[in-house]
C-alpha positions as CSV (number, residue, x, y, z in Angstrom):
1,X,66.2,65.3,-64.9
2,X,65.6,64.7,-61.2
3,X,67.3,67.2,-58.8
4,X,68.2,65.1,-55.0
5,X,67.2,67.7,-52.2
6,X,68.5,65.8,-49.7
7,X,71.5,63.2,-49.0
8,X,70.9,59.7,-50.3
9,X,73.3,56.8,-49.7
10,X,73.5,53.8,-51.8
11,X,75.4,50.7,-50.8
12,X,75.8,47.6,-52.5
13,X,74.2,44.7,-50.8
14,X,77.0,42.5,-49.5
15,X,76.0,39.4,-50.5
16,X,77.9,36.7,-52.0
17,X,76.5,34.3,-54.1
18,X,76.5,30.8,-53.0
19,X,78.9,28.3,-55.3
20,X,78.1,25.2,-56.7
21,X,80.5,22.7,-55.1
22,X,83.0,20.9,-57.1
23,X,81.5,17.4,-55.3
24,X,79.0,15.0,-55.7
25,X,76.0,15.2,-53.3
26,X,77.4,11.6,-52.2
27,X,81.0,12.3,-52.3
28,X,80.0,15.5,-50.0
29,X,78.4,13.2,-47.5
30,X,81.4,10.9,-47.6
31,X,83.4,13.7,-46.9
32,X,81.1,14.6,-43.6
33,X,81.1,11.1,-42.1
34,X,85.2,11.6,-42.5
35,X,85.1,14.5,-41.0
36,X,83.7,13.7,-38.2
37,X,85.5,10.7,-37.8
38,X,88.4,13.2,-37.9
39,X,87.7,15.2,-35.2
40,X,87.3,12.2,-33.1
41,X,90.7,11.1,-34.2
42,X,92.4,14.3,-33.4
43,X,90.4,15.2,-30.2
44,X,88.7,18.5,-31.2
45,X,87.4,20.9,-34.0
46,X,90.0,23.0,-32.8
47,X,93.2,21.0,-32.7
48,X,92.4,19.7,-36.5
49,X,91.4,23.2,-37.9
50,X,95.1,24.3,-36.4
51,X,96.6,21.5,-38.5
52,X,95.0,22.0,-41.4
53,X,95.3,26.4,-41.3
54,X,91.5,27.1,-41.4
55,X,89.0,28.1,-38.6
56,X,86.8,25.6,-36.2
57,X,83.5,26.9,-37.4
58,X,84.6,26.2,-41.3
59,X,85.2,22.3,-40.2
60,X,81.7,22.3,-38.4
61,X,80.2,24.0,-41.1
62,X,81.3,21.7,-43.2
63,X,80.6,18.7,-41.5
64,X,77.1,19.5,-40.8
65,X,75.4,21.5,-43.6
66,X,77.2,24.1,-45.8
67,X,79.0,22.5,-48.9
68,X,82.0,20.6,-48.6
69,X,84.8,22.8,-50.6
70,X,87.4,20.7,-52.5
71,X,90.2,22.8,-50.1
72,X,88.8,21.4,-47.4
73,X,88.9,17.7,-48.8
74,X,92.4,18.3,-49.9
75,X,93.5,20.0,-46.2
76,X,91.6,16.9,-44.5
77,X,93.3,14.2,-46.7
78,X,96.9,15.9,-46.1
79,X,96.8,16.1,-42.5
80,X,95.3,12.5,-42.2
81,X,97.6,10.7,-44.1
82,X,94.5,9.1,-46.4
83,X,94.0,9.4,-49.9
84,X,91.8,12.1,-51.3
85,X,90.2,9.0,-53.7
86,X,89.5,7.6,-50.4
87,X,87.9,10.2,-48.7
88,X,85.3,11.2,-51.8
89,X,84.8,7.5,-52.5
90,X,83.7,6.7,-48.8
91,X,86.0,4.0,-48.8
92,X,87.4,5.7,-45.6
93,X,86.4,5.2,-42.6
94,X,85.9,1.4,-42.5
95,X,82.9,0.6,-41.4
96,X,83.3,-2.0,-38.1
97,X,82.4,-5.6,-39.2
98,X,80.9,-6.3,-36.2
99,X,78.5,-3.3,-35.8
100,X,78.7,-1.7,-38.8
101,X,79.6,1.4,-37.8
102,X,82.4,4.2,-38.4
């Protein structure tokens, strides 16, 4: 048996491990694009993270590179008025028939 002669500390690494979204690589990137069509809509990161009860930097997050959480898609469809169906299928935003764009 090994006697310690001095003080040792060991702490538990505090890392969380990442989750496997709920969503569809596409239905993910649907959500983005609505996102950010969002944040147009309501003017800022800011003002649409106070509607829907979550921090700036989770929208960004989300609309840029970490995975879209099914909260999130939920939150977004509530305080938009659109359907959730809508939002993962892409069928929102409506792309502009004469440039093609969002």
């Amino acid at each position: 048996m090994t006697i310690l002669r001095e003080r040792q500390v060991w702490r538990k690494a505090n890392v969380q491990p990442a989750r496997p979204s709920p969503l569809s690589r596409d239905e993910q990137e649907n959500v983005r694009k609505a996102l950010r069509v969002l944040q147009v809509r309501f003017g800022s990161w800011g003002e649409m993270a106070k509607l829907m009860g979550v921090s700036p930097i989770t929208l960004q997050q989300a609309a840029r590179q970490k995975p879209v959480s099914a909260a999130i898609v939920v939150l977004a469809a509530k305080v938009s008025k659109i359907p959730v169906e809508d939002l993962l299928s892409g069928a929102w935003p409506k792309p502009c028939p004469v440039c093609g764009r969002t």
